[in-house]
FIDOVO-386892 format. One record per residue (C-alpha): residue in one letter; residue number from 1; y, x, z. Coordinates in steps of 0.25 Angstrom, whole numbers, plus 2048, in hexadecimal, padded with zeros to 3 digits. Example, Ala and Ser with C-alpha at 12.3 -4.5 7.8 and 13.67 -1.06 7.14 Angstrom:
<res:a&n:1&y:7EE&x:831&z:81F>
<res:s&n:2&y:7FC&x:837&z:81D>
END
This chain:
<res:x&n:1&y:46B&x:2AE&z:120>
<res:x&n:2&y:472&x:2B4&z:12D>
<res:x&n:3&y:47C&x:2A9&z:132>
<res:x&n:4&y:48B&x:2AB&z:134>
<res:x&n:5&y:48E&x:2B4&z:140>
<res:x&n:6&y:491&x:2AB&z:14B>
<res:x&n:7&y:4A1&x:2AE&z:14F>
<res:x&n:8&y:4A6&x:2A4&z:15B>
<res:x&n:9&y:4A8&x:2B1&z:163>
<res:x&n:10&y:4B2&x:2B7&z:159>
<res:x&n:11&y:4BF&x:2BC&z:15D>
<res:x&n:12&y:4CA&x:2BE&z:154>
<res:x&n:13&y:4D1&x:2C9&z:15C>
<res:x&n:14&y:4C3&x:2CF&z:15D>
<res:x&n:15&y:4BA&x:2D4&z:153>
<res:x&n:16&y:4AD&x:2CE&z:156>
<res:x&n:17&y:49F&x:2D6&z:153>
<res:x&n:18&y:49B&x:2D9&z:144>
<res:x&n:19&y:496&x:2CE&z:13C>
<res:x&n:20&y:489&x:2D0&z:133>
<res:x&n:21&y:485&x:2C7&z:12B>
<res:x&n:22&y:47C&x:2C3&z:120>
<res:x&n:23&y:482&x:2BE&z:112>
<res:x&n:24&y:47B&x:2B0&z:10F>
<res:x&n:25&y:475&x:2AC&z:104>
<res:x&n:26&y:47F&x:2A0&z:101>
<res:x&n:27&y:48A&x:2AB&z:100>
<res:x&n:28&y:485&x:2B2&z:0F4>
<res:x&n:29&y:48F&x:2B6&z:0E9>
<res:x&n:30&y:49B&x:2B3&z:0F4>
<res:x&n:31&y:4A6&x:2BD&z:0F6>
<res:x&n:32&y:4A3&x:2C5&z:103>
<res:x&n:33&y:4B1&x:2BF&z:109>
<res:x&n:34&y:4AE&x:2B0&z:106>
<res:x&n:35&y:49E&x:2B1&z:10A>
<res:x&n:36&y:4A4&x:2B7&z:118>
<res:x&n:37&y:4AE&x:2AE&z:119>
<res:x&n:38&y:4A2&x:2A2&z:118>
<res:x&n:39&y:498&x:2A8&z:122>
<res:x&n:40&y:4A3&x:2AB&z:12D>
<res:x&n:41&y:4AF&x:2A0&z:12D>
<res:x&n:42&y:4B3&x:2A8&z:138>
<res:x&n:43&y:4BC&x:2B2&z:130>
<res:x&n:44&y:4C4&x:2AC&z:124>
<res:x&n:45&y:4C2&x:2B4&z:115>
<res:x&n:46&y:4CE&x:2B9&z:116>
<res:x&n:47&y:4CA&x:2C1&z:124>
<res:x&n:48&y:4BC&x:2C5&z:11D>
<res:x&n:49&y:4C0&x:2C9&z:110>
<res:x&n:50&y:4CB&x:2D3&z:11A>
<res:x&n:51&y:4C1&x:2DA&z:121>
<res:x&n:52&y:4B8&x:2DB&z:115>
<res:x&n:53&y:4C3&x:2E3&z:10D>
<res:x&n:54&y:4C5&x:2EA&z:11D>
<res:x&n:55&y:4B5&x:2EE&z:11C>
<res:x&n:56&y:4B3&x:2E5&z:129>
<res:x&n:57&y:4A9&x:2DE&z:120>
<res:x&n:58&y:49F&x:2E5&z:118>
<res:x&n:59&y:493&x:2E1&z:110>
<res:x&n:60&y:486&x:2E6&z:111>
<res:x&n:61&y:48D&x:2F2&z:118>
<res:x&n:62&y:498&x:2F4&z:10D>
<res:x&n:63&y:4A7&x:2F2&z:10D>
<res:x&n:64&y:4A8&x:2E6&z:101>
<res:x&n:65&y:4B5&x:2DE&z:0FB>
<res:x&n:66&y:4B6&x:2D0&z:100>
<res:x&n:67&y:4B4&x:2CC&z:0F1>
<res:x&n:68&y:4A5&x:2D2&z:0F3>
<res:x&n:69&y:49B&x:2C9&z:0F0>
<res:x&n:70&y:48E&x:2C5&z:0F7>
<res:x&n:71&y:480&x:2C1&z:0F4>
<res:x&n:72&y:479&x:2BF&z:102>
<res:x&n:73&y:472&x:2C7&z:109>
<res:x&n:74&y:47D&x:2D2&z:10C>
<res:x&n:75&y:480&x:2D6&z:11A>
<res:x&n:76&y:48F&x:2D5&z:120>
<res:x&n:77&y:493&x:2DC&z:12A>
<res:x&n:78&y:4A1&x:2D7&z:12F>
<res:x&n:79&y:4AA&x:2DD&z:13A>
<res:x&n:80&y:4B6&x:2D4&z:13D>
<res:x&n:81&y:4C3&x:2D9&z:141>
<res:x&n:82&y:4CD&x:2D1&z:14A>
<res:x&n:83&y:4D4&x:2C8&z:144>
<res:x&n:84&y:4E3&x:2CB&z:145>
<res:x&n:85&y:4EA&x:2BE&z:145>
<res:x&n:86&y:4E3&x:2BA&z:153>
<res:x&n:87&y:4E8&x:2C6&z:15A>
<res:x&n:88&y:4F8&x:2C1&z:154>
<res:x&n:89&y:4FB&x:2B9&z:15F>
<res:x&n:90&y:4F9&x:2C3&z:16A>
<res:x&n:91&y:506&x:2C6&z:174>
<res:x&n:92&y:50C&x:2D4&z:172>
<res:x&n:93&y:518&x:2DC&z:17B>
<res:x&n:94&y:520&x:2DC&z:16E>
<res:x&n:95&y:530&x:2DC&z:175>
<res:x&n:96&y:538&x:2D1&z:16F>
<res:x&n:97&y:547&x:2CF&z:170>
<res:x&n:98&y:54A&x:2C2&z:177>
<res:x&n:99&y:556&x:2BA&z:173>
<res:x&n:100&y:555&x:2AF&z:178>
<res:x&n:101&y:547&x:2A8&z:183>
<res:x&n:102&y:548&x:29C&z:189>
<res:x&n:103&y:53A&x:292&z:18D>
<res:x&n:104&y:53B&x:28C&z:17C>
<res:x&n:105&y:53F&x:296&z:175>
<res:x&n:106&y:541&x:2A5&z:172>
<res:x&n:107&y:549&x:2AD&z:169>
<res:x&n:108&y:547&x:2BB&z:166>
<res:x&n:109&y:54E&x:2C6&z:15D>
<res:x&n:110&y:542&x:2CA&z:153>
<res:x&n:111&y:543&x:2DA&z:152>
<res:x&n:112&y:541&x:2E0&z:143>
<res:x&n:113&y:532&x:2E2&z:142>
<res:x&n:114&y:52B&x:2D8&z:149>
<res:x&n:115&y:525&x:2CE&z:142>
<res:x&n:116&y:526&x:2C0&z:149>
<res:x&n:117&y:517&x:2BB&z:146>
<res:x&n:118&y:509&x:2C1&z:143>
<res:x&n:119&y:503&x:2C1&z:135>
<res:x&n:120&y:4FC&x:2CB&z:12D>
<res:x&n:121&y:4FF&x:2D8&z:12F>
<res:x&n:122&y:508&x:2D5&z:13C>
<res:x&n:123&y:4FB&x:2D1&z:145>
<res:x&n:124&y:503&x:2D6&z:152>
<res:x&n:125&y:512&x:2DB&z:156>
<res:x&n:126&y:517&x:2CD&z:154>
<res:x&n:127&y:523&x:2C5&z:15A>
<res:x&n:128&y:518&x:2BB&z:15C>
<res:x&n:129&y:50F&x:2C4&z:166>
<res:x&n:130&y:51C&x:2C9&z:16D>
<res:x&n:131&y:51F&x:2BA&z:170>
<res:x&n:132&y:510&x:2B9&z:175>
<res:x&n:133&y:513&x:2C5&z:17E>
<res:x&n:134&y:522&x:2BF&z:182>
<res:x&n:135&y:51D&x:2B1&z:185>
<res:x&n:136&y:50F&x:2AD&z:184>
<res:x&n:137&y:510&x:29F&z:185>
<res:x&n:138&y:515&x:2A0&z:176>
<res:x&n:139&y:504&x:2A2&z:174>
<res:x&n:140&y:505&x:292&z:172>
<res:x&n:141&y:50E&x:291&z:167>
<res:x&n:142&y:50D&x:292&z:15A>
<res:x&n:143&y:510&x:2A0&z:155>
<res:x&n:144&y:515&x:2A0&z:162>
<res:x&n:145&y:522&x:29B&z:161>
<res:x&n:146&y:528&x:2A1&z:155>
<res:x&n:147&y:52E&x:297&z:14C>
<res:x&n:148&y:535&x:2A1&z:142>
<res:x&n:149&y:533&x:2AF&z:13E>
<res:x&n:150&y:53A&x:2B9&z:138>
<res:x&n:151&y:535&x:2C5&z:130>
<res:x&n:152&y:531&x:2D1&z:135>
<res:x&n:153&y:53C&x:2DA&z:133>
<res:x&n:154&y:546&x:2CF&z:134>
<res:x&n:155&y:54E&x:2CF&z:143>
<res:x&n:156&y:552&x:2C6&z:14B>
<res:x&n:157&y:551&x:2B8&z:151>
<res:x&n:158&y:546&x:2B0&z:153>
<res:x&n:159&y:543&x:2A4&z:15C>
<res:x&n:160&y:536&x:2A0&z:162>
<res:x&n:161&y:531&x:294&z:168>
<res:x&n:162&y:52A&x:293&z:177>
<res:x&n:163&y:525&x:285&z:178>
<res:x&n:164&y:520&x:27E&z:16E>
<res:x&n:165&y:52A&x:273&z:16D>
<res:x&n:166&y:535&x:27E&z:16A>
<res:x&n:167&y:52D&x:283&z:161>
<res:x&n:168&y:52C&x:277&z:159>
<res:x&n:169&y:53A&x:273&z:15A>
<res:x&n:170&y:53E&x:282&z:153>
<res:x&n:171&y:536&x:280&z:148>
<res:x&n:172&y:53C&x:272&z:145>
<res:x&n:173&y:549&x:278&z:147>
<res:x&n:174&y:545&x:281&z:13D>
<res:x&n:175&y:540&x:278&z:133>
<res:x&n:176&y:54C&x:270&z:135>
<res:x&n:177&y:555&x:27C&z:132>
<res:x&n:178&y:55B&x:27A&z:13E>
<res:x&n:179&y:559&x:288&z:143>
<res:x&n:180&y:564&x:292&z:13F>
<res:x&n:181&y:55F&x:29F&z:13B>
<res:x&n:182&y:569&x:2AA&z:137>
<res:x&n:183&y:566&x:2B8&z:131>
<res:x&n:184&y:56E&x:2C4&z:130>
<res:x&n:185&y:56A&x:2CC&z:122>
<res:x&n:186&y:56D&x:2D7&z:11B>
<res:x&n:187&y:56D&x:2D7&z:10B>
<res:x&n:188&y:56F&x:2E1&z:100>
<res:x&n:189&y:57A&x:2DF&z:0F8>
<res:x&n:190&y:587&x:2D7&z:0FB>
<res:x&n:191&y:586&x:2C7&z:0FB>
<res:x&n:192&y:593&x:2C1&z:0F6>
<res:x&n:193&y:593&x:2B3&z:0FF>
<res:x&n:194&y:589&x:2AB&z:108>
<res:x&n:195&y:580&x:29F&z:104>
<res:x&n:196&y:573&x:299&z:106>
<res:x&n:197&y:566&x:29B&z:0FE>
<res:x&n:198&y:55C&x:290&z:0FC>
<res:x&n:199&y:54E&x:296&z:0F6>
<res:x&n:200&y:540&x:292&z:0FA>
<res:x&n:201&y:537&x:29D&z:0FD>
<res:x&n:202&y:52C&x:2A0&z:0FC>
<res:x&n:203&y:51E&x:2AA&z:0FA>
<res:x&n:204&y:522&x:2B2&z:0EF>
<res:x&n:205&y:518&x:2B0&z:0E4>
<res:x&n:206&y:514&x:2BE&z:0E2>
<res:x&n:207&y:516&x:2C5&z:0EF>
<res:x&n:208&y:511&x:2BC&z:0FA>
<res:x&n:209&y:516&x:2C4&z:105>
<res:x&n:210&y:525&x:2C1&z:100>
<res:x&n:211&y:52D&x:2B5&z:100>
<res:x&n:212&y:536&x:2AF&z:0F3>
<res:x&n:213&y:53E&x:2A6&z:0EF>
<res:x&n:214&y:534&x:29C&z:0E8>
<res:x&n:215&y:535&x:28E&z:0E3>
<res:x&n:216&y:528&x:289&z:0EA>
<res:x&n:217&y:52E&x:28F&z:0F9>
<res:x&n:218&y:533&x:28A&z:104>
<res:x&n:219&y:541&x:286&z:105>
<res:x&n:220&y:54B&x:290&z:10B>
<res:x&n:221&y:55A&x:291&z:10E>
<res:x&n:222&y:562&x:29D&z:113>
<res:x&n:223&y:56F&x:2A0&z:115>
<res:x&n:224&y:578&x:2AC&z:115>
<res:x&n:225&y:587&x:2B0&z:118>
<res:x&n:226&y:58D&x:2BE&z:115>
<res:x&n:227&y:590&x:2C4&z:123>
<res:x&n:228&y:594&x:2D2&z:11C>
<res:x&n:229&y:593&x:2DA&z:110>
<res:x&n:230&y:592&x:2E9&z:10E>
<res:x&n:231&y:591&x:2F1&z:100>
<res:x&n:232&y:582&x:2EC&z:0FD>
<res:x&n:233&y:57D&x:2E4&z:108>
<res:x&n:234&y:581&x:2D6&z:10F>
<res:x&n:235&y:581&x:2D2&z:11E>
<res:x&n:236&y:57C&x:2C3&z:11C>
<res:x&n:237&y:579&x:2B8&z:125>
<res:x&n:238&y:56F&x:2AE&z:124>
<res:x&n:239&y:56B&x:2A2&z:128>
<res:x&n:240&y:55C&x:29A&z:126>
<res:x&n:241&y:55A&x:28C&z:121>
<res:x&n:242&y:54B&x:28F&z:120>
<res:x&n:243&y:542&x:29B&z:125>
<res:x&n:244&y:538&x:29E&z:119>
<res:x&n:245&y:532&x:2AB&z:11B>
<res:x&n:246&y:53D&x:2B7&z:116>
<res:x&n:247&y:546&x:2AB&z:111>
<res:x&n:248&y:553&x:2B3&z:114>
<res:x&n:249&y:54C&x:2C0&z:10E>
<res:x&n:250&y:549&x:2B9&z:101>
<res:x&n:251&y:554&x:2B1&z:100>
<res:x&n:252&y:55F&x:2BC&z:101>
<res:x&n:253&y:555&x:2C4&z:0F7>
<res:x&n:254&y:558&x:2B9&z:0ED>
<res:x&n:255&y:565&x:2BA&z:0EE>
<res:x&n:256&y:566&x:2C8&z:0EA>
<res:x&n:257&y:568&x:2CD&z:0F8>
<res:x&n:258&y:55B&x:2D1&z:100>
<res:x&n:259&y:55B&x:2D6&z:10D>
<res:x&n:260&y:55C&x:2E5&z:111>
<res:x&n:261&y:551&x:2ED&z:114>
<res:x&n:262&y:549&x:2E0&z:10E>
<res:x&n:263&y:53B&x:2E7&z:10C>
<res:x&n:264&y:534&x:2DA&z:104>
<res:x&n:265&y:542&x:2D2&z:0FC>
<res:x&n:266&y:54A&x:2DF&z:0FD>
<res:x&n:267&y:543&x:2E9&z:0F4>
<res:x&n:268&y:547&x:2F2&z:0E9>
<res:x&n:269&y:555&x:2EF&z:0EC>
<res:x&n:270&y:55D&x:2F7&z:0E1>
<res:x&n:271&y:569&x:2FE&z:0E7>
<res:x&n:272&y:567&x:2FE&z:0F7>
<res:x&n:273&y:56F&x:306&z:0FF>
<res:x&n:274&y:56B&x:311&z:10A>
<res:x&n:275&y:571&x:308&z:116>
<res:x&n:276&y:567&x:2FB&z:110>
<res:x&n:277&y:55C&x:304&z:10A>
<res:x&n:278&y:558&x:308&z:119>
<res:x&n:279&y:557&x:2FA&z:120>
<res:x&n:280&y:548&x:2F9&z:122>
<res:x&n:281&y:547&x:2EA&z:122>
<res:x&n:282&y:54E&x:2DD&z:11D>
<res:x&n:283&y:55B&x:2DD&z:124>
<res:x&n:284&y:558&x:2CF&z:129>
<res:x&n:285&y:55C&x:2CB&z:137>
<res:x&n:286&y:55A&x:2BD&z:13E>
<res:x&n:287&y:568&x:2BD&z:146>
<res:x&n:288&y:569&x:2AE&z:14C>
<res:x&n:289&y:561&x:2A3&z:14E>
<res:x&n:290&y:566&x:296&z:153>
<res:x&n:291&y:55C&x:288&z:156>
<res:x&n:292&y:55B&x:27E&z:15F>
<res:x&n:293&y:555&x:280&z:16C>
<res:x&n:294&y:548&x:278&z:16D>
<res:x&n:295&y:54A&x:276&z:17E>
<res:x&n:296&y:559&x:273&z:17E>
<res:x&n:297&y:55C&x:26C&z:171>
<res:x&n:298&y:569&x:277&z:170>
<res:x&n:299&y:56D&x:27F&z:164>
<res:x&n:300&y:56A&x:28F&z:167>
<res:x&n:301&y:56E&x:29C&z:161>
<res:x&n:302&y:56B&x:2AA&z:162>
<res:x&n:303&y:570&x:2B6&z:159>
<res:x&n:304&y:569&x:2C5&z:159>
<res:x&n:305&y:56F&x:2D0&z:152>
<res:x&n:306&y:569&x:2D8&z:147>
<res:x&n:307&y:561&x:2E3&z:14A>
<res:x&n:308&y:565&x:2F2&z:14C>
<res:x&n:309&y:55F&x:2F5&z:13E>
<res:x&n:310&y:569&x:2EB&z:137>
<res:x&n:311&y:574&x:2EC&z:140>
<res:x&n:312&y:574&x:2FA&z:13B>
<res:x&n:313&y:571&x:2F7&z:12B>
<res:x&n:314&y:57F&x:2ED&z:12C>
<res:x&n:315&y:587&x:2F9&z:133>
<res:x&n:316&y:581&x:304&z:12A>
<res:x&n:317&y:584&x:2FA&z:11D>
<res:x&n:318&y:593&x:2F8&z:125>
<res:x&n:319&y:594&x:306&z:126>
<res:x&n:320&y:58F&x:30A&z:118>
<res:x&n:321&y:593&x:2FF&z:10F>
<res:x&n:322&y:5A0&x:2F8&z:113>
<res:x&n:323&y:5A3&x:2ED&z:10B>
<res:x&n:324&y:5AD&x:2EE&z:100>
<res:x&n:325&y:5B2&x:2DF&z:100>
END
């Protein structure tokens, strides 16, 4: 039986030499992806079973399902790829629009677009590496420094921790609910008066890359004011009690009122008009963010204003749809 390749000097950002390897005998009648995943611990299933369907593996010289089974005998031939997730955390010349920076803490204007931390799909471009590149002594914290996101197509502010006792002190605050957090959103059709939803969410059952109002979710709390109606679209603000993922997304979807230009909780909306139907994302903006700072112990505030692209969907709705009340 040939032994396991021997892999101390694997990097992840590298690929290292092909592996060949024998199939053992103690491995017959295993899938491919779980006899792989026994002879090299090195790589999890998940990654094998990846660059099997990617032809990086191949089995006695052919390409082959992960669900492939073996008997002994046959000969693997593996040719790793980097692993994306260790090149995440790498600085990047990504220009970010600074608020607010001090030696504690830093607050930034997100721009539409830029997705605050890596993940699958997003390996690179992230507001994590441009805070590497801005300030490399963030290397040392976890996720460094960011202690709430937003989503990637949602603007605005955002504060991130420098040292490791701001950090902890924001995310205390925020699991206190002592951090205020106001939105300005846009909605489809007109929302009589203000209130407050209170529905846990959740992983949607089905579709696991949304969130929904379920009973076995978390708990969350927003609320909204009417700042100004037009014919088919509301000008709201609103404010957090919790941050679950998409919480102001999916709560205003409940209401009957989702978000313009909502690609995932806004679909097949029956009646959009022309102004609304060419916003290209959720008309979502964070616009003012108010904590405790962790050094001095004094209540801060700072307010951004929307973007260009919403400033102009409120002024074309002004313009195009004035309000008959």
């Amino acid at each position: 039986m040939n032994p396991a390749p021997k892999l101390e000097n694997y990097n992840a950002t590298r690929a290292p030499e092909p592996i060949e390897l024998t199939v053992p005998p103690q491995c017959a009648g295993r899938r491919l992806d779980q006899a792989l995943a026994h002879l090299l611990p090195e790589f999890s299933r998940s990654r094998l079973a990846h660059w099997i369907r990617a032809s990086r593996i191949t089995l006695d010289g052919r390409p082959v399902l992960p669900k492939a089974k073996v008997w002994g005998g046959e000969k693997v031939l593996l040719v790793a790829a980097p692993d994306p997730a260790a090149t995440a955390a790498a600085p990047e010349a990504i220009a970010l629009d600074i608020i607010h920076e001090d030696a504690t803490v830093l607050v930034i204007a997100k721009p539409t677009g830029l997705v605050v931390h890596p993940g699958s799909g997003n390996w690179s471009g992230t507001l994590l590496n441009a805070l590497l590149a801005h300030a490399p002594q963030l290397a040392a914290l976890p996720r460094a420094g960011i202690v709430h996101r937003l989503d990637k197509d949602t603007s605005g502010l955002l504060v991130i921790a420098k040292t490791l006792e701001a950090q902890v002190s924001l995310v205390r605050q925020l699991q206190a609910r002592t951090v205020k957090r106001e939105y300005l959103a846009l909605v489809h059709g007109r929302v009589a008066r203000a209130g407050r939803i209170e529905a846990p969410i959740g992983r949607h059952p089905a579709q696991r890359t949304r969130m929904a109002i379920v009973a076995r979710g978390k708990p969350a709390a927003t609320h909204y004011e009417v700042l100004e109606r037009f014919a088919h679209a509301t000008l709201l603000r609103c404010r957090l009690e919790t941050g679950r993922t998409h919480q102001i997304r999916v709560h205003l979807q409940s209401l009957g009122h989702p978000l313009i230009g909502d690609p995932v909780y806004g679909r097949n909306r029956r009646g959009e008009d022309a102004v609304s139907a060419g916003f290209s994302r959720q008309a979502l903006h964070a616009e003012r963010l108010e904590f405790q700072h962790p050094a001095s112990g004094k209540t801060v505030a700072w307010q951004a204003p929307p973007p260009a692209d919403m400033r102009g969907l409120i002024a074309a709705l002004r313009t195009t749809h004035e309000d008959p009340a």
